[in-house]
VODO-919241 format. One record per residue: x, y, z of N, C-alpha, C in turn; residue in three letters. Coordinates in steps of 0.1 Angstrom, whole numbers, plus 5000, padded with zeros to 4 digits. Layout:
BEGIN
XYZXYZXYZAla ...
//
This chain:
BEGIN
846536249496846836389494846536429480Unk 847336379470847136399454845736359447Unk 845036289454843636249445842636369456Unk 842936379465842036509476842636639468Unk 843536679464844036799461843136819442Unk 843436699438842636719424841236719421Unk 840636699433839036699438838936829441Unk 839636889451839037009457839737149450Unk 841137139442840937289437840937319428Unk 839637279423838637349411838337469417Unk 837437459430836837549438838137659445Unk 840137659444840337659451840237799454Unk 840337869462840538029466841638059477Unk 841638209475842738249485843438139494Unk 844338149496844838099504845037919504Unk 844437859494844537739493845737709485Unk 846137559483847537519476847237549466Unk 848437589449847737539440848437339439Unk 847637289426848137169423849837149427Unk 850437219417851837219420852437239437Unk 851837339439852537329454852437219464Unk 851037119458850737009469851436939460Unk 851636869449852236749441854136789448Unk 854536949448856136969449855936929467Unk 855036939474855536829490855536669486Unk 854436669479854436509479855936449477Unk 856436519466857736449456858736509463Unk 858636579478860036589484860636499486Unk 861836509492862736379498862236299506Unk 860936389515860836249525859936169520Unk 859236189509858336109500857336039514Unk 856636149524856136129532854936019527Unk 854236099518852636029513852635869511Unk 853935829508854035729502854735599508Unk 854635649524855235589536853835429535Unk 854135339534853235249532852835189550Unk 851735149547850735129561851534989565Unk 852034909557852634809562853534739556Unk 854234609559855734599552855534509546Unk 854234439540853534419529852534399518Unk 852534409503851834469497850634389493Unk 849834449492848334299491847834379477Unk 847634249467846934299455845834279456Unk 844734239462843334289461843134429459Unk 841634429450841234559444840834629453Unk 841534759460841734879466842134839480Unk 842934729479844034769492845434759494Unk 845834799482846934859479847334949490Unk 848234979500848635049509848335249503Unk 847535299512847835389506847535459519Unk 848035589520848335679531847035729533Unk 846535769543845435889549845436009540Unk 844636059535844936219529844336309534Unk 843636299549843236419556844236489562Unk 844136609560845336729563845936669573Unk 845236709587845536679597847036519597Unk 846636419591847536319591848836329582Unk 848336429574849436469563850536549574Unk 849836659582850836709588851836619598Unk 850936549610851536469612852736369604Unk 852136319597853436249590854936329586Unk 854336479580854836539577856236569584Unk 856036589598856436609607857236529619Unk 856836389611857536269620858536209614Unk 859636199618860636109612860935999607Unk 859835959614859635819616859035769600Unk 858435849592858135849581858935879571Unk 860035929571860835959559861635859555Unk 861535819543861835699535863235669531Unk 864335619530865535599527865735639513Unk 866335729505866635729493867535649485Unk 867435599471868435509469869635589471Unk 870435459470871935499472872635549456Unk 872135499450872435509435871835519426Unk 871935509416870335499403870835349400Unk 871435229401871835129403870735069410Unk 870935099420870135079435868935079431Unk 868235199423866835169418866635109409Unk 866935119400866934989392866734849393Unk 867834839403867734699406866234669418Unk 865934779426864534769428863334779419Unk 863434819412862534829400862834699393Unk 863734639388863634529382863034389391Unk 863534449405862734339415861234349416Unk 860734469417859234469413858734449400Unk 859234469392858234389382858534249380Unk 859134179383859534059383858433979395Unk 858634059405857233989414856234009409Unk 856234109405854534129400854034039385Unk 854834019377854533939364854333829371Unk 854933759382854833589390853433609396Unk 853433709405851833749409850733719402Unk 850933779388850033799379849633669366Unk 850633609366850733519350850233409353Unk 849033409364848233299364847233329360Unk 846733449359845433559360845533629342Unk 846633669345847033759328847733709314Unk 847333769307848033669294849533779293Unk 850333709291851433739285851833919280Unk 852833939280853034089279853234119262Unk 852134149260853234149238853934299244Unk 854634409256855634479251857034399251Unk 858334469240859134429241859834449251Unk 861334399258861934449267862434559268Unk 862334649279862934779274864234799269Unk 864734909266865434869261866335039265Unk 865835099274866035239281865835239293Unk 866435299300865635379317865635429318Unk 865335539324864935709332864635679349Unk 864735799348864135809359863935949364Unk 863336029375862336139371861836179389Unk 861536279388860436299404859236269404Unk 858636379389857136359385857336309370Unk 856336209365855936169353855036269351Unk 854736289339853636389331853436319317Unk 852036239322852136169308850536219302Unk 850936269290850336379281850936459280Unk 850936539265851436689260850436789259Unk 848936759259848336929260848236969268Unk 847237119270847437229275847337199294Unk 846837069297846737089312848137029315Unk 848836889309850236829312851336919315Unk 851236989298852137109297852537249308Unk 851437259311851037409322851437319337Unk 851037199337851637149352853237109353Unk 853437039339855237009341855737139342Unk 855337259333856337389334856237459347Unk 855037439354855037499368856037379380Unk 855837299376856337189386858237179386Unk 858337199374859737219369860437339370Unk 859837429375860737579379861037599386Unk 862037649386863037669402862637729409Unk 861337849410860637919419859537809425Unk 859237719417858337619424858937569440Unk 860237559438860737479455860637619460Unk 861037699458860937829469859937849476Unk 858737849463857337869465856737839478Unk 857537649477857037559491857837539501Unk 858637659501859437709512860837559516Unk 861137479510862637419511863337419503Unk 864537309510865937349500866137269492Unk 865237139486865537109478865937159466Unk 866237089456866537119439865637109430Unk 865637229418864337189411863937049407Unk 862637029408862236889403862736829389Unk 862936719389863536699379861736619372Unk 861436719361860136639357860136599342Unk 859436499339859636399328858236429321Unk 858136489312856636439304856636399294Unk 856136269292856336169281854836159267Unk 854836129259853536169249854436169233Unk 853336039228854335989214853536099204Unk 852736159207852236249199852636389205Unk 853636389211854136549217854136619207Unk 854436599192854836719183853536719175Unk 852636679179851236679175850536829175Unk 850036899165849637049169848037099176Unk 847837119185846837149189845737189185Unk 844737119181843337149174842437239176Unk 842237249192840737299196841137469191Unk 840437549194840037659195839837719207Unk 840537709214840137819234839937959230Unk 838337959237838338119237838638159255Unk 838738279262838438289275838438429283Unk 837738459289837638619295838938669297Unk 839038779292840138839297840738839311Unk 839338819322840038909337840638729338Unk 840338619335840638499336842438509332Unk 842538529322843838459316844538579320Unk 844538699326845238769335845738719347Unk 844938659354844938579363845938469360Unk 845638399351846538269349848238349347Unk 848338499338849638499337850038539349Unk 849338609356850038629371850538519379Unk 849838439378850138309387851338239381Unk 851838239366852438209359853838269362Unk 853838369366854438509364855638479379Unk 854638489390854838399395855938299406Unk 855838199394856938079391857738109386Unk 858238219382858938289370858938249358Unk 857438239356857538179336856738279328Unk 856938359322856238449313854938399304Unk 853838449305853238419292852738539287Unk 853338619278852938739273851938699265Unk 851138829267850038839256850538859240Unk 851738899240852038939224852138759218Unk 852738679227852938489220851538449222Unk 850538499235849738369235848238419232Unk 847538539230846538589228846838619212Unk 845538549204845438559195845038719192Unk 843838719198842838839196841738909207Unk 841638999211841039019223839139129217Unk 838439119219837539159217836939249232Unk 836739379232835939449245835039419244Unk 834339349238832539369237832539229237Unk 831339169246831039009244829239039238Unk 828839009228827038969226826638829225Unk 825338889231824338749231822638749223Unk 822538639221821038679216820538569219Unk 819038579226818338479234817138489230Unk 816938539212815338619210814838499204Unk 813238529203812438379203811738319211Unk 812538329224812038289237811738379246Unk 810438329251810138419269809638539260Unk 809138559247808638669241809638779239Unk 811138739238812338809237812238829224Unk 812239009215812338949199813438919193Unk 813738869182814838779179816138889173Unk 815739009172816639059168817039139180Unk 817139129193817339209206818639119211Unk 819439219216820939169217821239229232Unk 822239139238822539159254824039169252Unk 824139289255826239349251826739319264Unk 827439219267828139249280829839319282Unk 829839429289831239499288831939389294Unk 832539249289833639209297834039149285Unk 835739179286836339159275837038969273Unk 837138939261836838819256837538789250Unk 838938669250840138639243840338489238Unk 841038499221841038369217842538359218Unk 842538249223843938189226844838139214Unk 846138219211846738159201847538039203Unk 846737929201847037789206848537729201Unk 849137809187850437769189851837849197Unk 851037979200852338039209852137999224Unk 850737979224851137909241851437799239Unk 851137679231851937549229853637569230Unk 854037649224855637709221856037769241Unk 855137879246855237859256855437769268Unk 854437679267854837579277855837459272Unk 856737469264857137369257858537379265Unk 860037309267860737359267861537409261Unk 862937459266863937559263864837469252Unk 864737379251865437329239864537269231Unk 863337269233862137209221861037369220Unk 860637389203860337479203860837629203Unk 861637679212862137759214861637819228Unk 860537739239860137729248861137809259Unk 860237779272860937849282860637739294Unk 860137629291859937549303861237459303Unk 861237389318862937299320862137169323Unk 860737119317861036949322861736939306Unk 862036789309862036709300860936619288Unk 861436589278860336519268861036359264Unk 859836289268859836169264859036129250Unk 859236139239858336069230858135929231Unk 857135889241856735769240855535749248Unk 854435639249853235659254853335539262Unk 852435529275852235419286851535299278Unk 851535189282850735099274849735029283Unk 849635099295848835019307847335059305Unk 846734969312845434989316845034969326Unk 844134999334843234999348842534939348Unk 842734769355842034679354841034699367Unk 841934729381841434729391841934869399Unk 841534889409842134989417844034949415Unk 844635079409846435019411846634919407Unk 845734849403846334709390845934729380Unk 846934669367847034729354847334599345Unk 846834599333847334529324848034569312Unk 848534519306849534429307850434399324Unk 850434269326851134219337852734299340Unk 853434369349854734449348854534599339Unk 853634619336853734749329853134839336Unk 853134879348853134939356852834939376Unk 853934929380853934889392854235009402Unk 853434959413853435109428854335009436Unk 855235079443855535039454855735149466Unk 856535109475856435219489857335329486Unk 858035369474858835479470858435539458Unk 857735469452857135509436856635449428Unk 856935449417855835379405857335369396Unk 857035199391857835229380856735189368Unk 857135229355855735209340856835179328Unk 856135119318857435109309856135199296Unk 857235289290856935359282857135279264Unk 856235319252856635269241856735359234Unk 857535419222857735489217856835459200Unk 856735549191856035499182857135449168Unk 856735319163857935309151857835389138Unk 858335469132858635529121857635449106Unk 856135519106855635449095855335539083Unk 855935679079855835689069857035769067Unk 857135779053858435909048859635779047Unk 860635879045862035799044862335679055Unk 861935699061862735669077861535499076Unk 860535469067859535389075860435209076Unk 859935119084860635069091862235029096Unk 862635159096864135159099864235129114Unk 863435169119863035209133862035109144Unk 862335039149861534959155860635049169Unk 859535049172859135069187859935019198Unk 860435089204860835099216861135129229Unk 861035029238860335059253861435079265Unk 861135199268862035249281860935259294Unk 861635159305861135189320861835329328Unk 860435359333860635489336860235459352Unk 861235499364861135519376860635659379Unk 859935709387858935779391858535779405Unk 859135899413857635919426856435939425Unk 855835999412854836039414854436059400Unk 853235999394853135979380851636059377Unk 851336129373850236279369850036219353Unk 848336179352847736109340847636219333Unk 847836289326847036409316845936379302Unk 846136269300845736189288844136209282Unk 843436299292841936349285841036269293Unk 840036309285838136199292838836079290Unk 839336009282839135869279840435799283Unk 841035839298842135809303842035609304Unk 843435549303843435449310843735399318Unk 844135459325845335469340843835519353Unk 843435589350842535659361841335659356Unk 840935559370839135489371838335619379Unk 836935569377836435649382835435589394Unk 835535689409834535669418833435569414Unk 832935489422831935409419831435359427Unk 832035409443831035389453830135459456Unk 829835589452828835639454828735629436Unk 826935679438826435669428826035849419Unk 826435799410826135959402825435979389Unk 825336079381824436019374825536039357Unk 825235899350825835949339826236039332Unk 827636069328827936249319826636289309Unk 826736409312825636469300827236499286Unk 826836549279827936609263827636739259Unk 828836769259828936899247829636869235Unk 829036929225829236889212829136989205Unk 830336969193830337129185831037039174Unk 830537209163831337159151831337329148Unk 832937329148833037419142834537439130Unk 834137579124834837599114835637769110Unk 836937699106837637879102837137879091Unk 836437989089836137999070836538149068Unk 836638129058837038289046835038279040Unk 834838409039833738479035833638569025Unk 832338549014832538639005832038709011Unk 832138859007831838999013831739049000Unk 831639028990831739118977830439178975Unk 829139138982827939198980827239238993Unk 828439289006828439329015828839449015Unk 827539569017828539719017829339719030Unk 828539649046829039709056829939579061Unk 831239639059832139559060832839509077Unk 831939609083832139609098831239459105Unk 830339379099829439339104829039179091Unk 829239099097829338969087827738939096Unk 826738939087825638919091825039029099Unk 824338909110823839039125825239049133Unk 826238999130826938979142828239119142Unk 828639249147829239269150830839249150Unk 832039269143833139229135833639259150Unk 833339379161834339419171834139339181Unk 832839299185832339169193832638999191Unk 833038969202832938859197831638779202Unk 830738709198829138669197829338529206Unk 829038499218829138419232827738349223Unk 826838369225825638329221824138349207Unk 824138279200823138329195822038149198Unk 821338169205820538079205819438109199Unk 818638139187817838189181817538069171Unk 816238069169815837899165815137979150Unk 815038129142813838149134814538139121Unk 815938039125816137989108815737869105Unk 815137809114814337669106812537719110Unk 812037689100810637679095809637669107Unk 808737739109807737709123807337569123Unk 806837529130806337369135806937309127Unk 808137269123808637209111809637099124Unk 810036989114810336899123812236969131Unk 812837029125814037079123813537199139Unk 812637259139812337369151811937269160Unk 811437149158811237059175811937009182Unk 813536969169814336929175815137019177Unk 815337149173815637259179815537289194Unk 814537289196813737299212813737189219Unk 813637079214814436949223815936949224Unk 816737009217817936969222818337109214Unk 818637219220818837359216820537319211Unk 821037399202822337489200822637609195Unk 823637629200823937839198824837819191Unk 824937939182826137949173826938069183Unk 828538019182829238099186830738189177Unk 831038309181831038349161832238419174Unk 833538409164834438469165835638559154Unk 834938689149835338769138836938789142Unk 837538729132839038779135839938839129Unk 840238839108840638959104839938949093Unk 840139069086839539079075837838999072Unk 838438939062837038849061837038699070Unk 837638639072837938529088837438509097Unk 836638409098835938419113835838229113Unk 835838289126835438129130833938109138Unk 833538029132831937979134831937849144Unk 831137829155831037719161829337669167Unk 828737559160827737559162827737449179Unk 827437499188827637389199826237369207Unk 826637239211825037189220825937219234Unk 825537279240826137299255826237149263Unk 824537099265824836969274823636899269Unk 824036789266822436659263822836489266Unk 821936429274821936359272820936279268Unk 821336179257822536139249822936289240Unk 824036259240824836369227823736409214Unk 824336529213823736589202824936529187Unk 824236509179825436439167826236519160Unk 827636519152828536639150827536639138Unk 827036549129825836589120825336679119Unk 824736659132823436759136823836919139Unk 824936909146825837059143826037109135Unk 826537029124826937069110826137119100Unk 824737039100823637079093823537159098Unk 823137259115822537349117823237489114Unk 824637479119825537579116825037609100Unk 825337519088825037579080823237629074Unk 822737579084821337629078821237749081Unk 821737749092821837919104822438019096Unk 823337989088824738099082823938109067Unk 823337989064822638039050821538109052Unk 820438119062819238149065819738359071Unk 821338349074821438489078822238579068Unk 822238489054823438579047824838549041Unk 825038499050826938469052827538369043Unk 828038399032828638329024829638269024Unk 829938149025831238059031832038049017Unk 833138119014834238109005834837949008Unk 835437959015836737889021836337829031Unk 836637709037836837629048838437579051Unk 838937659059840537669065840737509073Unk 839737469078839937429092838437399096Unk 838137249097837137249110837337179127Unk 836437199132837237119146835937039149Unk 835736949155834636839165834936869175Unk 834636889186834636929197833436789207Unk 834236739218833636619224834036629239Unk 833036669248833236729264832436629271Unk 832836539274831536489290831636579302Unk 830036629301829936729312830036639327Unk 830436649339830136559348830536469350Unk 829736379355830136229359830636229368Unk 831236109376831736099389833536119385Unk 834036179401835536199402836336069400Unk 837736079400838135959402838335919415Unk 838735809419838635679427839935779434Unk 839635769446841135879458841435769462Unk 841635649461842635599467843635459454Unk 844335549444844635559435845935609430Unk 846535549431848135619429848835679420Unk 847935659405848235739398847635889401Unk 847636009400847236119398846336149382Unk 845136219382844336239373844536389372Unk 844436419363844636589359843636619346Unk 843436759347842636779334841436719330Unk 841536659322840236569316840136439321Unk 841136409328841436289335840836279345Unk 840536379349840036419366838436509365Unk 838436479353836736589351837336699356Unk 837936779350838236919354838037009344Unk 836337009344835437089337834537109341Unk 834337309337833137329344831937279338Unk 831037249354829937169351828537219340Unk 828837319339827837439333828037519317Unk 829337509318830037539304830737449293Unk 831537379303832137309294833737319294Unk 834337459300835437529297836337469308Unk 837037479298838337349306839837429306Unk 840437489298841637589297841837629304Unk 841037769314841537779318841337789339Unk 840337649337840237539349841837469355Unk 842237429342843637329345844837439348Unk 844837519343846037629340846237679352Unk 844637719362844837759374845237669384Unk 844337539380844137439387845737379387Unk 846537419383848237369381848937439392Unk 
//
């Protein structure tokens, strides 16, 4: 069910689940999905017991009693099953694996859903999954979920720059709205622009100063009030009710559901237990006061959020696909001199009320010159977002190439572009790298971690734009 549900609603429409509402059945009481095919577990690579995820069997199960799993009797009770499974599994394993360097834990938890990662897709799914309108939503009586999302870099501040159409992120607060979670435009929209332009002159006999206005309005996300938004009610000053773990998994995806380190992360027929490490205190007052420290965390249902370069969640590889293509950018907040600018409405060609989607226009480097071939072999557009006064943020990006276009090669172009049009860079506030594998194959569905976000290629294949893919996709 959970590796079919993160495949298909990208595409999802009317009437389909969102993420949350299929992950809040999984993690009910009867922990149907997780009813195991037989009353023992086999560690060969992908036959790990794992349930059917065609609707049809889901209902069925859904529906039969005969599938509803005993709950512990205690948090005792789980524990001591969780200590019994990792113990088999290190005996399983310690002929095969070298030795575990984590230390013993030294904590426990326990949880419905794990959510391991803190940005924008983890965040948007713990806060949906954790609201009390979420069990309504899916029509029973349980209790809100009790959800855990853990990330030793939680207080880490968010880098990228999200821009996104207005009728889009309307959308997201409605859905948001909802669940009963607010995201007002006064915390989370930085700046909204009515006017989007493009410029595509140079090519197709288009001239280079001809501009394409589209009336649809165009918003940059102010990435620390929606961070503050999805954060919780006692961190931040947030409105969401999971919980925060500062500490990070240490596993890896050797095989289908097998992991190494040996015991650092085990499935059985009720859940997943993982042991989490926390990071030790290495600079400022505090530096080695504090040792790393590892708490096992029990879990029904554990949701990877961790980006492209997950290591928990492998990817398909029985069919064949073709290697990710890249997007690649480099961009920057800069302050501008304008002191030998009369028209203060307009920082170059670009329009201060617009915000500039495109300028793919190649006639700042030299005709036949080597700089215009590779122009044309591997194009980038500058993408310009005027924000106050003299402030804008510049982004030079290669949409898709394979191999990658280099943050180099961004950086030289952006500024050849900005010097070749005028634009005088005072100040550099802030730059960002930007690194998207377009593509590639889904992950492996028969897989017991859950992949989310960048974990799960939950980007469009055409753009690149991932925000607000995951936000719906939650």
């Amino acid at each position: 069910l959970t590796m079919k549900v993160s495949a298909s609603f990208i595409s999802a429409g009317p009437g389909v689940a969102s993420m949350a509402s299929a992950l809040l059945w999984a993690t009910s009481s009867t922990n149907a999905f997780l009813a195991p095919s037989s009353s023992t577990h086999s560690f060969g690579a992908r036959s790990t017991p794992v349930a059917s995820s065609s609707p049809s069997s889901i209902a069925s199960r859904a529906s039969s009693s005969s599938c509803i799993l005993p709950r512990p009797n205690s948090r005792n009770d789980l524990h001591e099953r969780t200590r019994s499974s990792i113990q088999t599994s290190t005996s399983l394993y310690s002929s095969s694996s070298p030795s575990s360097p984590i230390s013993s834990p030294t904590a426990e938890d326990e949880c419905d859903v794990l959510v391991l990662g803190s940005g924008p897709a983890a965040r948007a799914i713990a806060t949906l999954l954790s609201s009390p309108n979420a069990v309504d939503a899916a029509a029973t009586s349980s209790p809100p979920l009790d959800v855990l999302l853990a990330d030793s870099n939680y207080d880490r501040r968010w880098i990228p720059n999200y821009g996104v159409w207005q009728d889009e992120w309307l959308s997201i607060r409605d859905l948001f709205f909802s669940f009963g979670h607010s995201l007002d435009d006064d915390d989370c929209i930085d700046r909204t622009w009515s006017k989007t332009d493009c410029y595509f002159g140079g090519s197709f006999d288009i001239p280079a100063e001809e501009r394409m206005r589209l009336d649809r309005a165009y918003c940059r996300i102010d990435r620390d009030g929606l961070r503050r938004c999805l954060s919780p009610e006692n961190d931040e000053g947030g409105k969401a009710r999971y919980r925060v773990l500062r500490a990070r998994h240490v596993s890896k995806a050797t095989s289908i559901n097998i992991y190494s380190p040996a015991g650092s992360l085990v499935h059985d027929d009720e859940g997943s237990t993982i042991l989490l490490q926390s990071k030790p205190f290495s600079s400022g007052e505090d530096r080695g006061k504090e040792p790393a420290t590892t708490t096992r965390v029990r879990a029904k249902l554990i949701i990877d959020c961790t980006g492209h370069e997950s290591r928990l969640v492998l990817k398909d590889d029985r069919d064949s696909a073709p290697p990710p293509g890249y997007q690649i950018a480099y961009g920057m907040l800069a302050k501008l001199n304008e002191d030998s600018i009369p028209d203060k409405t307009r920082c170059g060609p670009y329009d201060k009320d617009a915000m500039t989607l495109f300028d793919y226009r190649t006639d700042h480097f030299p005709p036949d010159s080597l700089e215009a071939s590779k122009a044309e072999t591997a194009p980038t557009f500058m993408y310009v977002m005027p924000l106050n006064d003299n402030r804008v943020f510049f982004e030079e990006t290669s949409l898709v190439a394979r191999p990658a276009v280099s943050f180099r090669e961004c950086k030289d172009r952006c500024r050849t572009r900005l010097e070749y049009l005028g634009i005088t860079v005072e100040d550099i506030e802030e730059e960002e790298y930007c690194y998207i594998p377009m593509g590639g194959p889904l992950p492996a569905r028969d897989q017991r971690v859950v992949g989310f976000g960048g974990a799960a290629a939950m980007v469009h294949p055409s753009t690149g734009y991932h925000l607000c893919r995951a936000m719906m996709g939650a």
